[in-house]
N, C-alpha and C positions, 0 to 999 in steps of 0.2 A: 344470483344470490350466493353461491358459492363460493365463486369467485371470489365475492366481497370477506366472504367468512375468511377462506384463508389465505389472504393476502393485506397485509399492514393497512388500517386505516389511515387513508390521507396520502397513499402512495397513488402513483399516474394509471398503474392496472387499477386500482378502486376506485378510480371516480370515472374511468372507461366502462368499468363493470356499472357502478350506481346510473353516469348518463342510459345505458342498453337495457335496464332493468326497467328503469322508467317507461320508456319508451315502447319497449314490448310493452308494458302491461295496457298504454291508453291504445294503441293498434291492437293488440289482442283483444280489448275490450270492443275497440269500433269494427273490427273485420270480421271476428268469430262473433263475441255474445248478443251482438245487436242483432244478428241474421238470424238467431234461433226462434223469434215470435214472428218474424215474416218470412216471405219464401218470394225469391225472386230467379229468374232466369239467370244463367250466364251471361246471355247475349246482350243481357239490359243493361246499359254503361252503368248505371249507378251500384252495379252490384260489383263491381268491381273499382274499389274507389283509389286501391295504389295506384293505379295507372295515371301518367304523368301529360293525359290528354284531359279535352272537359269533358266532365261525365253530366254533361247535359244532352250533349249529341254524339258524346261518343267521338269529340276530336273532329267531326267533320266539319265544326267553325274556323279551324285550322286557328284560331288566338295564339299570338304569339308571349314568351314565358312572360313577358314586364306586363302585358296585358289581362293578366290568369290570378285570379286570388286564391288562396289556399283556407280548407280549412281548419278552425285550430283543433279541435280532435279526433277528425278521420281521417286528414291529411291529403281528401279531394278535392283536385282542381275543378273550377270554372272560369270560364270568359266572358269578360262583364257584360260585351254584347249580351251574351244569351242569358242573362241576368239582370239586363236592363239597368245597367251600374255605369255610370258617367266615371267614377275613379275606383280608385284601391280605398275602400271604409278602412278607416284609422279604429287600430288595437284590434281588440279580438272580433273575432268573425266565424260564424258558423255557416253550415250548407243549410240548402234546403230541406233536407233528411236529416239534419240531428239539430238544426233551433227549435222543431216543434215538439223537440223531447222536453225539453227546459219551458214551456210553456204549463205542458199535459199535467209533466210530473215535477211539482215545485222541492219536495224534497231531494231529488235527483242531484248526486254530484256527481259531472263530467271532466275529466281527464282532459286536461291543454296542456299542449306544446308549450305553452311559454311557461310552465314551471316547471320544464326540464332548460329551460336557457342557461342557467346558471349552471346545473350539471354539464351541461357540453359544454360551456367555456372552460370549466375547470378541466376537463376532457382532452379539450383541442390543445391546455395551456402544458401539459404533461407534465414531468416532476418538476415541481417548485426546487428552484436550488437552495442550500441552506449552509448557515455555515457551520462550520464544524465546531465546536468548543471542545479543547481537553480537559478535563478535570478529574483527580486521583477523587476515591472514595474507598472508603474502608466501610466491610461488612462486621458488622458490630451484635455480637452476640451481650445482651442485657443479662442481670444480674439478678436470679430469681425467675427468669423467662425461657420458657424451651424456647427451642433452635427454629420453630414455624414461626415467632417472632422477631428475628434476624431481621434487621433493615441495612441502608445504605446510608453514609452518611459522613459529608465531609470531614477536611483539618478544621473548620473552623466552626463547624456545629459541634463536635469531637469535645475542640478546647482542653485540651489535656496533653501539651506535650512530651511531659515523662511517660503519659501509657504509646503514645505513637514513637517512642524512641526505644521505649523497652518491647514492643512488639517488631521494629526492624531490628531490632538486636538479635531475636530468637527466630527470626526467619529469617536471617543471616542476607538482609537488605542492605542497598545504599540508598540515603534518602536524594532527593530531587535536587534539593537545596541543603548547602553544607553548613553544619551549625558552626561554622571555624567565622571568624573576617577574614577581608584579605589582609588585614597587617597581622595576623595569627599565622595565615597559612604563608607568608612573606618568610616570618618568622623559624615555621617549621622549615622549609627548602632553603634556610640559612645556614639551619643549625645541622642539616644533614650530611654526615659525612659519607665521600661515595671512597671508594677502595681505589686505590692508588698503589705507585710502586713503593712511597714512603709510609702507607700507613696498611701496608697488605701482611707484615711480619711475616715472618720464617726464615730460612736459610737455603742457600742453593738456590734452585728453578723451584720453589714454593711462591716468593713472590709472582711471578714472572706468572705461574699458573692460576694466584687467584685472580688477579687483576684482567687476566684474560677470561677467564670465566667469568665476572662481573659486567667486563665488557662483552662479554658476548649476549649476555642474560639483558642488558637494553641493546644492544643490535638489532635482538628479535623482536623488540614490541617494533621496529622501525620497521623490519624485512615482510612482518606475518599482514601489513597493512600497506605492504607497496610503497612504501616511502622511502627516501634516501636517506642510507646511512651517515649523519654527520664526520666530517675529516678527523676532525680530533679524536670519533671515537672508534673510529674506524683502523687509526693510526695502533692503537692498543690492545684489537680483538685480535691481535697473533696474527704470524707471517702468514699462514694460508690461508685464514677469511679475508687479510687484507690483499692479497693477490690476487682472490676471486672479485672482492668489490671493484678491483683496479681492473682485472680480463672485463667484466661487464659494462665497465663505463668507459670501456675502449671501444667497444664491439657497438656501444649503441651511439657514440658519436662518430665512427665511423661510417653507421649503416644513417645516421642524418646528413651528412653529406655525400654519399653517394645518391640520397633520396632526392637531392637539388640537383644534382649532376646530371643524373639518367631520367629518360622519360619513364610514365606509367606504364609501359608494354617492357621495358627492362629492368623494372627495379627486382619481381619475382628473382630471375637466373640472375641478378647482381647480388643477391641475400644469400643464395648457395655459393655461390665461390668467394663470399665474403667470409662464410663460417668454415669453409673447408682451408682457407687463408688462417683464420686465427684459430685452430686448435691447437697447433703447435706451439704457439706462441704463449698462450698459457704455461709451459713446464719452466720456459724462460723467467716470465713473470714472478710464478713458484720461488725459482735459485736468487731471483735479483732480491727481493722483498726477505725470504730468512737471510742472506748475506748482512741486508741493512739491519735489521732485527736482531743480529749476530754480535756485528758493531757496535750497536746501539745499547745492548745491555751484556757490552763484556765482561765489565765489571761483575755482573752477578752472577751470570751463566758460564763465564769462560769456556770450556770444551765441551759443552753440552750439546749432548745431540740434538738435534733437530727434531724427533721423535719426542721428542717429553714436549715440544708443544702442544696445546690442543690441538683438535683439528679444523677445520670449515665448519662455520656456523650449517647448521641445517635445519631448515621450516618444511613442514608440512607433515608427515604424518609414519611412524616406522613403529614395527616389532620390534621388540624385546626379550629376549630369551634370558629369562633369569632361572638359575637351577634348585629345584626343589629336592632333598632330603628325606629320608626319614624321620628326621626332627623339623622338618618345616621348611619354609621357608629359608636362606641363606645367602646372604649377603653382607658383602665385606667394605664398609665404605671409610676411609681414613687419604692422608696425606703422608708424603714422604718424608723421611726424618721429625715427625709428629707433626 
């Protein structure tokens, strides 16, 4: 019963526990309370009625099990020999020792095995599988009602899409479903203009800096999620993150074909001397890539150092040492010639 208590109804431990509870209680009742108004021997087979012999002789008819009827609420065997029983009597059946109880005493109810059947199939059939349904629900505090009256309660019991729009506003949500269409949202990613070398203004290495920082700031939604940085904008995130995208996708189609090459017992030691091969190779990469980058925007950078490039994009996680004052906080954030 405990069991049942704290454990989900309808779950496969509850209907384990419900079939055991039944069941003890008609065997408790036929093995213990029936014994307390008679007094019988040990040695007398009937006093012992779990055993899985006939407790007419105590087993010595030797009845084999298809030949042995059971009864329905003590749960002792006999053999029909010693019963005088030509078959197996159809539906319920009792022993010798508890049909004369159902005679004596007419108001008497007894405890049968077959109304635990349906408990042990549920038992044997263990969690029913089920499918899963998602569905959003919003707890809903009513107007004039304390908080003990809170319920659950769908979009569409709700009906009310300004209060479920202005409640994701104020919990700083995104809904499920975008209130845009797509010829709206078509519309928005038309009209949006991304920062380019023609429309990044300034003078000097200012374009050349925001366009690279633009372009670095979606590089990273690519990088932080393992996916490949597209060429075109790869071409723009500056000489040295475009050198490291170029060392990486050298390094790993390298390491796919020496993986067709080499068996499984040599690819390990071919991964080492495959990386101690291209470290250097990299500084090369470096010079070849700001050369082109150099060329490529003479026009606006002309003698510019290499240093007022950004640097390699980087993902993952860094300290910040920003210096604090006597007046607070201080930092200085602006661009070069405004």
């Amino acid at each position: 019963n405990n069991c049942k208590v704290f454990n989900q109804h309808g779950s496969a431990i509850w209907f384990v526990a419900d079939y055991m509870s039944k069941q003890f209680e008609r065997l408790y009742n036929a093995w213990v309370q029936e014994f307390r108004d008679r007094y019988l021997r040990w040695a007398h087979p009937k006093a012992r009625p779990w055993e899985n012999t006939c407790r007419k002789c105590d087993g010595k008819c030797g009845t084999p099990d298809d030949k042995m009827v059971l009864c329905d609420h003590c749960d002792a065997m006999y053999g029909l020999a010693c019963l005088n029983l030509k078959k197996i009597p159809q539906g319920i059946w009792h022993c010798p020792e508890c049909k004369p109880k159902l005679r004596t005493k007419k108001s008497i109810r007894m405890m049968s095995a077959i109304g635990e059947a349906a408990a042990r199939r549920k038992a044997e059939l263990g969690e029913v599988p089920k499918k899963k349904i998602l569905q959003k629900m919003y707890l809903v505090k009513w107007a004039g009602l304390g908080y003990e009256f809170c319920n659950w309660e769908t979009k569409e019991d709700i009906n009310d899409d300004a209060l479920i729009q202005e409640y994701l506003r104020l919990n700083n949500m995104t809904p499920d479903e975008p209130d845009l269409t797509e010829d709206d949202i078509k519309e928005v990613l038309g009209n949006l203009k991304h920062i380019s070398y023609k429309t990044a203004g300034g003078t000097h290495c200012i374009p050349d800096l925001r366009v690279q920082l633009y372009a670095q700031s979606r590089a990273f939604q690519f990088s932080k999620f393992g996916s490949v940085i597209p060429n075109d904008l790869a071409a723009v995130v500056g000489p040295k993150t475009n050198a490291i995208i170029t060392f990486h996708e050298q390094r790993i189609s390298v390491k796919t074909e020496q993986h067709e090459e080499l068996g499984a017992d040599e690819v390990q030691s071919s991964n080492n001397i495959m990386i101690q091969k291209l470290d250097f190779p990299l500084d090369i990469i470096h010079c070849v890539h700001d050369l082109t980058h150099r060329v490529v925007r003479s026009n606006s950078q002309g003698l510019m150092k290499s240093s007022f490039n950004l640097g390699p994009l980087l993902t993952g996680e860094y300290d910040a040492v920003i210096p604090i004052t006597s007046r607070g906080l201080m930092m200085n954030v602006g661009e070069l010639n405004g």
